[in-house]
PDB file of N, H, CA, C and O in Angstrom:
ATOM      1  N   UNK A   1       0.855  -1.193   0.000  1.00  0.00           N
ATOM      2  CA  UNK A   1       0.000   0.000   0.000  1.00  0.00           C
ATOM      3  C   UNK A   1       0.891   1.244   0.000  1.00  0.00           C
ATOM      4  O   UNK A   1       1.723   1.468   0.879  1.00  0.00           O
ATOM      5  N   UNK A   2       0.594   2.240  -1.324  1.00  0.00           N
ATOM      6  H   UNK A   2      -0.082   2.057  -2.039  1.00  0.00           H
ATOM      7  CA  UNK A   2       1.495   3.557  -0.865  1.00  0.00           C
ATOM      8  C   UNK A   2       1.021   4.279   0.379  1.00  0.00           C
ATOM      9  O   UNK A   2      -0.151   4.338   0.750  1.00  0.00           O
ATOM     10  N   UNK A   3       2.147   4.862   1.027  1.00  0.00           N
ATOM     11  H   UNK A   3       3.100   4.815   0.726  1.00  0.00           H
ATOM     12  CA  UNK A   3       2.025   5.826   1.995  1.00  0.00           C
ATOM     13  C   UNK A   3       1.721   7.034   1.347  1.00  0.00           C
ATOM     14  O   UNK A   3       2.227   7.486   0.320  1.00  0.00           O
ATOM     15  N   UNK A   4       0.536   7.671   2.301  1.00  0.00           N
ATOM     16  H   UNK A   4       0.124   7.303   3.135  1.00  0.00           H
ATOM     17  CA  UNK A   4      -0.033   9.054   2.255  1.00  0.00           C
ATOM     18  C   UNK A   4       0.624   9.878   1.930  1.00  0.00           C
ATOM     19  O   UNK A   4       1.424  10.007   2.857  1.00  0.00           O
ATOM     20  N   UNK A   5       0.942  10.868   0.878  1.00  0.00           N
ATOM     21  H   UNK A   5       0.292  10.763   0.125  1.00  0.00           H
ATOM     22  CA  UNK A   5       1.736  11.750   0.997  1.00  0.00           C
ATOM     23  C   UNK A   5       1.228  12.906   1.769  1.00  0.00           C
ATOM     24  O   UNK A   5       2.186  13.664   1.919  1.00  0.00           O
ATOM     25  N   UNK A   6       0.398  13.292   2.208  1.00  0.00           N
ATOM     26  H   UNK A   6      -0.380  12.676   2.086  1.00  0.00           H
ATOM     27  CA  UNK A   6       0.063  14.046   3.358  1.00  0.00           C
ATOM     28  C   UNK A   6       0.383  14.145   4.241  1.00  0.00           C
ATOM     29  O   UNK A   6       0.151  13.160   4.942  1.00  0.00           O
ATOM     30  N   UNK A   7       1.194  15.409   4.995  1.00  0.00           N
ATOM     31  H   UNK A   7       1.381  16.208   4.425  1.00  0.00           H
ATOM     32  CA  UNK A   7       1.554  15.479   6.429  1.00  0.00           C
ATOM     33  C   UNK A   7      -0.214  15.462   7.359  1.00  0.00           C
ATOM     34  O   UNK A   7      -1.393  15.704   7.104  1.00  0.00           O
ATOM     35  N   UNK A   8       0.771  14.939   8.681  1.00  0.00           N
ATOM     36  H   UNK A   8       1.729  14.743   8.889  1.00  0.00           H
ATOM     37  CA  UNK A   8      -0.403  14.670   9.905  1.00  0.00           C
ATOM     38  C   UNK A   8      -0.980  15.782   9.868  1.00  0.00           C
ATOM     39  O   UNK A   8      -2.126  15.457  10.176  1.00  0.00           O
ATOM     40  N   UNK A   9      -0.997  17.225   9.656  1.00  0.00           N
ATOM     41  H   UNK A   9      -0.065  17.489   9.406  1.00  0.00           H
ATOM     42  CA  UNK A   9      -2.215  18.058   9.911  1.00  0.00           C
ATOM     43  C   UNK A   9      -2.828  17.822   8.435  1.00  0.00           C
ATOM     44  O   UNK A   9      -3.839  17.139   8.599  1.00  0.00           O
ATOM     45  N   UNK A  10      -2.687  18.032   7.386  1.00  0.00           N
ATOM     46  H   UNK A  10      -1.865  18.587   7.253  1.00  0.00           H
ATOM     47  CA  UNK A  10      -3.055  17.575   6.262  1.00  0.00           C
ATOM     48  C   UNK A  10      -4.113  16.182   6.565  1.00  0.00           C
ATOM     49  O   UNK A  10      -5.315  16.367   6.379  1.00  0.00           O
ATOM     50  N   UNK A  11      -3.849  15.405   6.827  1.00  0.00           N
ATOM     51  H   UNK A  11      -2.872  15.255   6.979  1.00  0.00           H
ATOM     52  CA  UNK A  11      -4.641  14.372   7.398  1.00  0.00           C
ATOM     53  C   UNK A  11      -5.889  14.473   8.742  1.00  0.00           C
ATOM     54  O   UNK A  11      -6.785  13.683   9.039  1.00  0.00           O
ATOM     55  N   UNK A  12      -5.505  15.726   9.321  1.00  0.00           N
ATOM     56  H   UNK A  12      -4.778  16.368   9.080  1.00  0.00           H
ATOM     57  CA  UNK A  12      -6.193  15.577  10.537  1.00  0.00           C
ATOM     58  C   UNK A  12      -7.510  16.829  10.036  1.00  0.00           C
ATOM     59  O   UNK A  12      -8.687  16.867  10.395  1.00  0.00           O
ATOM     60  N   UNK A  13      -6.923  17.549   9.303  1.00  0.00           N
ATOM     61  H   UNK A  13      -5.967  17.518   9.011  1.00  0.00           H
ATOM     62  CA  UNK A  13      -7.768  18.408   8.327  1.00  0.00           C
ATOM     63  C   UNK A  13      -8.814  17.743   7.835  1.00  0.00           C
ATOM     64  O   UNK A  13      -9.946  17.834   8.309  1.00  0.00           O
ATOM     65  N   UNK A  14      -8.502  17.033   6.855  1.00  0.00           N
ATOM     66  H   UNK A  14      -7.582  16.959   6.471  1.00  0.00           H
ATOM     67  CA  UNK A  14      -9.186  15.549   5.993  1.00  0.00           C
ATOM     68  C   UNK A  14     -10.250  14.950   7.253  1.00  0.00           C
ATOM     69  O   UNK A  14     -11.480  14.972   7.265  1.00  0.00           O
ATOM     70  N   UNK A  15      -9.452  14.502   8.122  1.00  0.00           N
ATOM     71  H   UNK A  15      -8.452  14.483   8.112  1.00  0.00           H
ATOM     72  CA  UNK A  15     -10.807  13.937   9.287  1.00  0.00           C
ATOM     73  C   UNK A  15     -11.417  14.198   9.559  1.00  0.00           C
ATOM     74  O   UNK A  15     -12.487  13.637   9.795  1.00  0.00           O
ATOM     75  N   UNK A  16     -10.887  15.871   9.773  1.00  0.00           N
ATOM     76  H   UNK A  16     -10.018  16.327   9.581  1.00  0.00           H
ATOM     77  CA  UNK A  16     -12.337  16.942  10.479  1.00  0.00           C
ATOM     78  C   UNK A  16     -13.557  17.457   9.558  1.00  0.00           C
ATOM     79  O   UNK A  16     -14.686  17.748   9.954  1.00  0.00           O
ATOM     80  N   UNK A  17     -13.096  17.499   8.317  1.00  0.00           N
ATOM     81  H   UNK A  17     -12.179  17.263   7.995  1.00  0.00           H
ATOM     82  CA  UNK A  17     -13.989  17.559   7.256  1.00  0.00           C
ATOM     83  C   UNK A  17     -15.172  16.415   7.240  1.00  0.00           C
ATOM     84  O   UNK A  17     -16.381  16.575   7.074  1.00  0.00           O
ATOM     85  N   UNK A  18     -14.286  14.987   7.508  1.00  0.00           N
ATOM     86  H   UNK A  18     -13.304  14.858   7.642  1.00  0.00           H
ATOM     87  CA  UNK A  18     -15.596  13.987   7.349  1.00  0.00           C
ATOM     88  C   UNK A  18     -16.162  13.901   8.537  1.00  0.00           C
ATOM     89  O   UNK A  18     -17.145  13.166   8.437  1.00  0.00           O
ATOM     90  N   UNK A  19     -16.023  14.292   9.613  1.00  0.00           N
ATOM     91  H   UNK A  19     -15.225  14.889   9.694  1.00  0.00           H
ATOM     92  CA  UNK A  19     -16.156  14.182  10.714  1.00  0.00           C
ATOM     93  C   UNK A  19     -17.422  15.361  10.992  1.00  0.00           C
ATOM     94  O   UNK A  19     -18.551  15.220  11.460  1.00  0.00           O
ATOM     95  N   UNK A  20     -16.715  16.528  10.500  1.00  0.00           N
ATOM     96  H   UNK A  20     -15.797  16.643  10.120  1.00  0.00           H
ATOM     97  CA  UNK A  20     -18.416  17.852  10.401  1.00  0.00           C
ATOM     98  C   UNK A  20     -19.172  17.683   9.414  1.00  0.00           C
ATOM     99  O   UNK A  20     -20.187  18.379   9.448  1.00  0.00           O
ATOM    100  N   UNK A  21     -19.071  17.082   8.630  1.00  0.00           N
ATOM    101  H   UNK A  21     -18.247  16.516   8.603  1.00  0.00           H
ATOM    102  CA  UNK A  21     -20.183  16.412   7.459  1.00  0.00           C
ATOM    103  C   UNK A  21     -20.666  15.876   8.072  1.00  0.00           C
ATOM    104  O   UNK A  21     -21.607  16.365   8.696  1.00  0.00           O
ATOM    105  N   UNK A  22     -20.259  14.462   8.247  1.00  0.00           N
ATOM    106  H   UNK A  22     -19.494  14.064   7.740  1.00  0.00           H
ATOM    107  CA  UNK A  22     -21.496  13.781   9.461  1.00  0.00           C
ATOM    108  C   UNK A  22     -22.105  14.340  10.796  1.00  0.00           C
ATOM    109  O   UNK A  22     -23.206  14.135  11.306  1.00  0.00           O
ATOM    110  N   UNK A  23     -21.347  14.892  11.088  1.00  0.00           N
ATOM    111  H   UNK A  23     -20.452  15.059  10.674  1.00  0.00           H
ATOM    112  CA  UNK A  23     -22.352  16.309  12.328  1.00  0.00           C
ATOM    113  C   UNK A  23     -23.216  16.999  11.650  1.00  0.00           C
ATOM    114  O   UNK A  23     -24.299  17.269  12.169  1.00  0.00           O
ATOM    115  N   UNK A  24     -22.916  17.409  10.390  1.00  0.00           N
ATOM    116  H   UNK A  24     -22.036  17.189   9.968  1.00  0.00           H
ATOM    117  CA  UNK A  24     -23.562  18.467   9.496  1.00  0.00           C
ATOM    118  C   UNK A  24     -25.091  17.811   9.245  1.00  0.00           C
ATOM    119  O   UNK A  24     -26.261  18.178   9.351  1.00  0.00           O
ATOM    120  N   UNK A  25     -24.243  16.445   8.793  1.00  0.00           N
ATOM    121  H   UNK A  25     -23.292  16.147   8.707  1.00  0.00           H
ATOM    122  CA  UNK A  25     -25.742  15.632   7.553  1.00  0.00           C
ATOM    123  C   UNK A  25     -25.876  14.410   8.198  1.00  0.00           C
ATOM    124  O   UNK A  25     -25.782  13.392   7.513  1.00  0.00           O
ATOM    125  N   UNK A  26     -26.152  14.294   9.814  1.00  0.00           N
ATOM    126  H   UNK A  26     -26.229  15.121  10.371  1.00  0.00           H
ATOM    127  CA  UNK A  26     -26.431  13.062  10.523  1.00  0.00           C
ATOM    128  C   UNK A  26     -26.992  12.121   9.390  1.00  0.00           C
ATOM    129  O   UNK A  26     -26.113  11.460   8.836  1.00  0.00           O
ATOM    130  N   UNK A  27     -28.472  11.897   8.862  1.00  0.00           N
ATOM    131  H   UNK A  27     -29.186  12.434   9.311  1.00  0.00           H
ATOM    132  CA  UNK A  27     -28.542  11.136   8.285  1.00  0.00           C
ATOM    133  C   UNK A  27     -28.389  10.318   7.110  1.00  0.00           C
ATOM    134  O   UNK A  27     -29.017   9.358   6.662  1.00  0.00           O
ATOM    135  N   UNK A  28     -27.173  11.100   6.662  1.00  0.00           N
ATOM    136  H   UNK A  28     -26.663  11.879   7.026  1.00  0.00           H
ATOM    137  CA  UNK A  28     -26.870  10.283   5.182  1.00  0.00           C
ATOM    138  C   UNK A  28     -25.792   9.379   5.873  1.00  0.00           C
ATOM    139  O   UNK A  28     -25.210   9.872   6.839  1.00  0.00           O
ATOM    140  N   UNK A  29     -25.497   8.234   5.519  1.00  0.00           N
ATOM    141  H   UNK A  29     -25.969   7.834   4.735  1.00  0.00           H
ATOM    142  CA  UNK A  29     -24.363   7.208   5.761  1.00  0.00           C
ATOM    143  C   UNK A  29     -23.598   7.596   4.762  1.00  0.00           C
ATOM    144  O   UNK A  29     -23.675   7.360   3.556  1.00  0.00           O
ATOM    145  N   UNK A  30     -22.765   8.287   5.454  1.00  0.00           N
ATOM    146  H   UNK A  30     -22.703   8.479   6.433  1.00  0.00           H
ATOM    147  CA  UNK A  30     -20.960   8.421   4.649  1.00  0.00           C
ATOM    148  C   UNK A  30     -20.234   7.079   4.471  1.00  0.00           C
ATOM    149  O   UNK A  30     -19.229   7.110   3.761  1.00  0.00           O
ATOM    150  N   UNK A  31     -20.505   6.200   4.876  1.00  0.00           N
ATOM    151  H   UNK A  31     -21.321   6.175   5.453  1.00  0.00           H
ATOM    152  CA  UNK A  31     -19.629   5.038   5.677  1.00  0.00           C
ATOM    153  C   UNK A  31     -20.280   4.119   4.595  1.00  0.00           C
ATOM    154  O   UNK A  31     -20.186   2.908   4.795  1.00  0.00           O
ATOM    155  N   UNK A  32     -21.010   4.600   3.333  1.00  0.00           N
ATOM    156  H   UNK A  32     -21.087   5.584   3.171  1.00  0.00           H
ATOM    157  CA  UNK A  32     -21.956   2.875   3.065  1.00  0.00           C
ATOM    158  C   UNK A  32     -20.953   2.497   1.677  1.00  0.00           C
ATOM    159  O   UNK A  32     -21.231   1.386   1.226  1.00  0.00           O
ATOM    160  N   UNK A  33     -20.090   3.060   1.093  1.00  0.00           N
ATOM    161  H   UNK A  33     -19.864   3.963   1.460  1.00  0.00           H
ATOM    162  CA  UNK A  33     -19.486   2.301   0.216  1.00  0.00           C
ATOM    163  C   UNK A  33     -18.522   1.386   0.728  1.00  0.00           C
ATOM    164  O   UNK A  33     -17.644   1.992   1.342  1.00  0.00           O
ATOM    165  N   UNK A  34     -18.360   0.172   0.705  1.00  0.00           N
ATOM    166  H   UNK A  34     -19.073  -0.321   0.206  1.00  0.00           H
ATOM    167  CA  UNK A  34     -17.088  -0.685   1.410  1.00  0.00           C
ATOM    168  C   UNK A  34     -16.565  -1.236   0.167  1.00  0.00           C
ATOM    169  O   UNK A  34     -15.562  -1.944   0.259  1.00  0.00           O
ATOM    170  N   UNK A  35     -17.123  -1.010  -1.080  1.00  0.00           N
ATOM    171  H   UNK A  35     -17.937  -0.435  -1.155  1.00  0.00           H
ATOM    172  CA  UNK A  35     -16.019  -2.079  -2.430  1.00  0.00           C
ATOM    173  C   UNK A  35     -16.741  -1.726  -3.364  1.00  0.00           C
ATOM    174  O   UNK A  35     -17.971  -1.693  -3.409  1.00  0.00           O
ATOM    175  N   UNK A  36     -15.787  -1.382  -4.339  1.00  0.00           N
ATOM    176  H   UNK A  36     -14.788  -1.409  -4.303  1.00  0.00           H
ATOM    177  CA  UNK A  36     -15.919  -0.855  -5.774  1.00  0.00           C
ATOM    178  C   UNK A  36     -15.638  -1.820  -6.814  1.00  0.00           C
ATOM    179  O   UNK A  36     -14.562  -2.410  -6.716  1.00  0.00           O
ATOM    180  N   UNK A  37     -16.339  -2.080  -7.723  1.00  0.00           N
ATOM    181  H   UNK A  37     -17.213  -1.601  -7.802  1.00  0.00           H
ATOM    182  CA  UNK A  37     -16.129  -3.168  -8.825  1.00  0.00           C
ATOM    183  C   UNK A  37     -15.089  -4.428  -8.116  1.00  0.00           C
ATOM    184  O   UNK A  37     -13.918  -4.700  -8.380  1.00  0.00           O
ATOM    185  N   UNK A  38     -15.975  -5.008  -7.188  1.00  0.00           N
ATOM    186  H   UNK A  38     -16.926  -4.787  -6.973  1.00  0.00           H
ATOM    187  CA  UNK A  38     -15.262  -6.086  -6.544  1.00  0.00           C
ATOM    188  C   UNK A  38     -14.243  -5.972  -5.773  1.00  0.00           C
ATOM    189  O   UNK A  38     -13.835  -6.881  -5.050  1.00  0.00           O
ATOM    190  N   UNK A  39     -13.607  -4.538  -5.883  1.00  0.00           N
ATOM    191  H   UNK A  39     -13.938  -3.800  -6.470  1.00  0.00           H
ATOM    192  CA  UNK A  39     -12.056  -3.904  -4.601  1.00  0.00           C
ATOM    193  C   UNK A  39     -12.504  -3.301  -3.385  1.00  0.00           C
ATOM    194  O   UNK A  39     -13.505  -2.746  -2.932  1.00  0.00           O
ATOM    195  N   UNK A  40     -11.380  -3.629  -3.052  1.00  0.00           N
ATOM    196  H   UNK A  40     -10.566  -4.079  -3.420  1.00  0.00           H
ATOM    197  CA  UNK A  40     -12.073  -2.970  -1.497  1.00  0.00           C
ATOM    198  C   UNK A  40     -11.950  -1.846  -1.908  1.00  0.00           C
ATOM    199  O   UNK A  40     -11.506  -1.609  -3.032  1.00  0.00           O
ATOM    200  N   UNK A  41     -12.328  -0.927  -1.061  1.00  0.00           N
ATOM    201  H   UNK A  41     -12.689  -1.120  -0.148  1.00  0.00           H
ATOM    202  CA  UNK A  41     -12.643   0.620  -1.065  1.00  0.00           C
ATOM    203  C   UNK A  41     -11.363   1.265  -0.127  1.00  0.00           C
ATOM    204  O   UNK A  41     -11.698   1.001   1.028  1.00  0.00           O
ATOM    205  N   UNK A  42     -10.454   1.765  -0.098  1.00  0.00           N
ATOM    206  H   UNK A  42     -10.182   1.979  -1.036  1.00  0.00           H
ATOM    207  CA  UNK A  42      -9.032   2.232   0.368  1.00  0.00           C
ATOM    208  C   UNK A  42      -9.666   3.629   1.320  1.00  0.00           C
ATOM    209  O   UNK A  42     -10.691   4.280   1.118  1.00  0.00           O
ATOM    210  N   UNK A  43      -8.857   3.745   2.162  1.00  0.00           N
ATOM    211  H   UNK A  43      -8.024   3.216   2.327  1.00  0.00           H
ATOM    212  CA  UNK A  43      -9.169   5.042   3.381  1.00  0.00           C
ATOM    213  C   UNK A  43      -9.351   6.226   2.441  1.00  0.00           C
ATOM    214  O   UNK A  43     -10.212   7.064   2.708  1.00  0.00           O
ATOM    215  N   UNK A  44      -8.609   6.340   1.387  1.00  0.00           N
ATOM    216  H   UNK A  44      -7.909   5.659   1.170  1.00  0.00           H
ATOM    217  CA  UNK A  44      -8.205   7.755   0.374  1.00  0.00           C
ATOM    218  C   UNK A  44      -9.731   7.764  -0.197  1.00  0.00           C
ATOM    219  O   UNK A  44     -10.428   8.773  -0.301  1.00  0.00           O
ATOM    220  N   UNK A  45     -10.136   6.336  -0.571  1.00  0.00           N
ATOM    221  H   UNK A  45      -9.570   5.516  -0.487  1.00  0.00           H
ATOM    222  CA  UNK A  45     -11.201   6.319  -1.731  1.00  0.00           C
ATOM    223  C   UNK A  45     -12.504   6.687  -0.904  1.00  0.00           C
ATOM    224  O   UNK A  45     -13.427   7.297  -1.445  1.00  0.00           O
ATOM    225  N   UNK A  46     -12.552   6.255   0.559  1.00  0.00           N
ATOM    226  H   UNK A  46     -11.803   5.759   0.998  1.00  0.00           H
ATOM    227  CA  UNK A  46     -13.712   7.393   0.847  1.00  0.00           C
ATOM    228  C   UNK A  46     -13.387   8.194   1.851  1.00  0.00           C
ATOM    229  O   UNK A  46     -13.868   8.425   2.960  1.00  0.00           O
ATOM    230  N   UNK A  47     -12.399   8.605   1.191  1.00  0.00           N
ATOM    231  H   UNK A  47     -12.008   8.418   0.290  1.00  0.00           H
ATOM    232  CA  UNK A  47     -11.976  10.261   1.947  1.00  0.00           C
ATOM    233  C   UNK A  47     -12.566  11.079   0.543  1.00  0.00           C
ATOM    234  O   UNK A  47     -13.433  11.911   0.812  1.00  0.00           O
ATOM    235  N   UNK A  48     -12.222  10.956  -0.874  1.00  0.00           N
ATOM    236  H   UNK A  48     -11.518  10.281  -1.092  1.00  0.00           H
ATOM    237  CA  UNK A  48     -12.634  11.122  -2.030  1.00  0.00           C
ATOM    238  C   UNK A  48     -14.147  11.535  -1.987  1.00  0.00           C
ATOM    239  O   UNK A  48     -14.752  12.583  -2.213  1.00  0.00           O
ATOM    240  N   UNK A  49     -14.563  10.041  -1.532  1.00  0.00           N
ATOM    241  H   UNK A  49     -14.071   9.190  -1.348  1.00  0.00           H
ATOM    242  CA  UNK A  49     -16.150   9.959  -2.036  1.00  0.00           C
ATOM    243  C   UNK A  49     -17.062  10.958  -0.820  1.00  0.00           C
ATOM    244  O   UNK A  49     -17.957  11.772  -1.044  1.00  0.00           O
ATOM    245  N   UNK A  50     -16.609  10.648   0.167  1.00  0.00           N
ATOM    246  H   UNK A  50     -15.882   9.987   0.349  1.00  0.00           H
ATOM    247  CA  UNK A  50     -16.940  11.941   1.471  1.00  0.00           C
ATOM    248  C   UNK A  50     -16.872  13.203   1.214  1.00  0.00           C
ATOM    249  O   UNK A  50     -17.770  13.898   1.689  1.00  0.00           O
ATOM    250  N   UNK A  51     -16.069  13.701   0.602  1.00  0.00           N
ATOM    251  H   UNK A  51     -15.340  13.136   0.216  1.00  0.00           H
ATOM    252  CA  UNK A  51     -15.567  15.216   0.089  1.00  0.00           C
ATOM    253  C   UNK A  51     -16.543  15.296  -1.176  1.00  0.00           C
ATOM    254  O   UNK A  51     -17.022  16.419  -1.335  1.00  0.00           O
ATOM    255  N   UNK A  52     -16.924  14.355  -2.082  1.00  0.00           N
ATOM    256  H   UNK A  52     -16.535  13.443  -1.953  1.00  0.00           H
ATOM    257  CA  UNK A  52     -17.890  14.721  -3.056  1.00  0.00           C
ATOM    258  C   UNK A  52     -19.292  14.668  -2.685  1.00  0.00           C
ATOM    259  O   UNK A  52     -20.315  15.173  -3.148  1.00  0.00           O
ATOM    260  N   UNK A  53     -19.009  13.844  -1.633  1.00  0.00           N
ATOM    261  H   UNK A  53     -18.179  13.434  -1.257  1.00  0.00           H
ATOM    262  CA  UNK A  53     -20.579  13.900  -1.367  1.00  0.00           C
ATOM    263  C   UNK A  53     -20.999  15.052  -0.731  1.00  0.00           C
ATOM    264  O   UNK A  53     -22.070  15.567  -1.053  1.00  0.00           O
ATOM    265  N   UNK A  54     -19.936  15.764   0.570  1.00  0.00           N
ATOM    266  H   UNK A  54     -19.066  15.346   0.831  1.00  0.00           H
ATOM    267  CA  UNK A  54     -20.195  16.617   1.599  1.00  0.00           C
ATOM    268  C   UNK A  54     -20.355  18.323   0.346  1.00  0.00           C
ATOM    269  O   UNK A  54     -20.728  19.458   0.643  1.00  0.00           O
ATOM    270  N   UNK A  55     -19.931  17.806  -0.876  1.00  0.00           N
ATOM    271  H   UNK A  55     -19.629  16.884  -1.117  1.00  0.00           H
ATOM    272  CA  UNK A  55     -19.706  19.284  -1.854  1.00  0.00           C
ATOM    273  C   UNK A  55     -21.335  19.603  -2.272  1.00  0.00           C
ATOM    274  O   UNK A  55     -22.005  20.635  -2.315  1.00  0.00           O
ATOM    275  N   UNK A  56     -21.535  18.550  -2.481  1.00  0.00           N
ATOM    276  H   UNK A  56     -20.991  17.711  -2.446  1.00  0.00           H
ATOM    277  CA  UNK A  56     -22.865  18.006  -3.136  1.00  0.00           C
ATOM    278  C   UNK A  56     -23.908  18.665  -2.190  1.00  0.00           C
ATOM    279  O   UNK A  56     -24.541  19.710  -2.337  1.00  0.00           O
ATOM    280  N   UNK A  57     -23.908  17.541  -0.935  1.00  0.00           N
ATOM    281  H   UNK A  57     -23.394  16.692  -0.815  1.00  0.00           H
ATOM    282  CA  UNK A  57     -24.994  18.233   0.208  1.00  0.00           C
ATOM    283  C   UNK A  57     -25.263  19.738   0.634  1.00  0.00           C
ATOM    284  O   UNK A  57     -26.300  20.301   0.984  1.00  0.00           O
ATOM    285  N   UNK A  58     -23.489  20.353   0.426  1.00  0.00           N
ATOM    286  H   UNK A  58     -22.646  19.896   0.142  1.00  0.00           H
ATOM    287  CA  UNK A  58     -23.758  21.738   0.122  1.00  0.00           C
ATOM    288  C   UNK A  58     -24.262  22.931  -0.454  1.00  0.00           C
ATOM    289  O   UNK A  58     -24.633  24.062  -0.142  1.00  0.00           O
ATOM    290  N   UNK A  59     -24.052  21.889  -1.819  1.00  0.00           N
ATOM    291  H   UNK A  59     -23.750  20.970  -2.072  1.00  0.00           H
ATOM    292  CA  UNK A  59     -24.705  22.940  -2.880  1.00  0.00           C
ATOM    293  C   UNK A  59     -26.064  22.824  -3.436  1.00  0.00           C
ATOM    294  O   UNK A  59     -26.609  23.347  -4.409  1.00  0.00           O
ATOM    295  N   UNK A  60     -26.560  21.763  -2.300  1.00  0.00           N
ATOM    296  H   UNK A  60     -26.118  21.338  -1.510  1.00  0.00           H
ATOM    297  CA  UNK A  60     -28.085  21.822  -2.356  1.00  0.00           C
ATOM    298  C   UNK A  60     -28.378  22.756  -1.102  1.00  0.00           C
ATOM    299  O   UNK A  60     -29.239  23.524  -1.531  1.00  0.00           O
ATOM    300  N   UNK A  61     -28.212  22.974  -0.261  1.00  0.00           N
ATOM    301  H   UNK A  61     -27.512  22.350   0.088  1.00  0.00           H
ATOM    302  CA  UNK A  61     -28.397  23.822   0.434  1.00  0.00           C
ATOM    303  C   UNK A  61     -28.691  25.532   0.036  1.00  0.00           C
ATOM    304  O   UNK A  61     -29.376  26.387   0.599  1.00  0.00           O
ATOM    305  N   UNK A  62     -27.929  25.562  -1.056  1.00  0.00           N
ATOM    306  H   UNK A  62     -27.372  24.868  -1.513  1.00  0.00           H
ATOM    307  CA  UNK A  62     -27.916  27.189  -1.520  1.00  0.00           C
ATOM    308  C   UNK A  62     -29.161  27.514  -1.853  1.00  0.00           C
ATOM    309  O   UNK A  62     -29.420  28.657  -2.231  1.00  0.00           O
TER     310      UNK A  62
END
C-alpha cells in the first residue's frame, strides 16, 4: 500500500472535514461504500467519495 503523501495536519484536516459532514448531515451514511467493482474501497477512496458527497450536500443547500 502507498504511503499518504500528506503530512499529519493535512490528514487531521481531511478527518475533520468527514467528521463535520457527518455532524452536518447526521442522516446520510458516509460510511456505506465498502467495495468498488469487486475492490475494497481504500481510506483515500472514501476520503474522495466523502468530500464529493459533503460538496454536493452543500450545494443543495444554496
Amino acid at each position: 500500500m502507498e504511503k499518504s503523501k500528506l503530512s499529519s495536519s493535512d490528514n487531521m484536516l481531511e478527518n475533520n472535514t468527514v467528521n463535520n459532514s457527518k455532524e452536518e448531515y447526521p442522516d446520510f451514511d458516509f460510511d456505506f461504500i465498502h467495495s468498488f467493482d469487486g475492490k475494497e474501497v481504500t481510506e483515500n477512496d472514501k476520503k474522495v467519495m466523502n468530500e464529493l458527497i459533503r460538496t454536493y450536500l452543500e450545494s443543495k443547500k444554496k
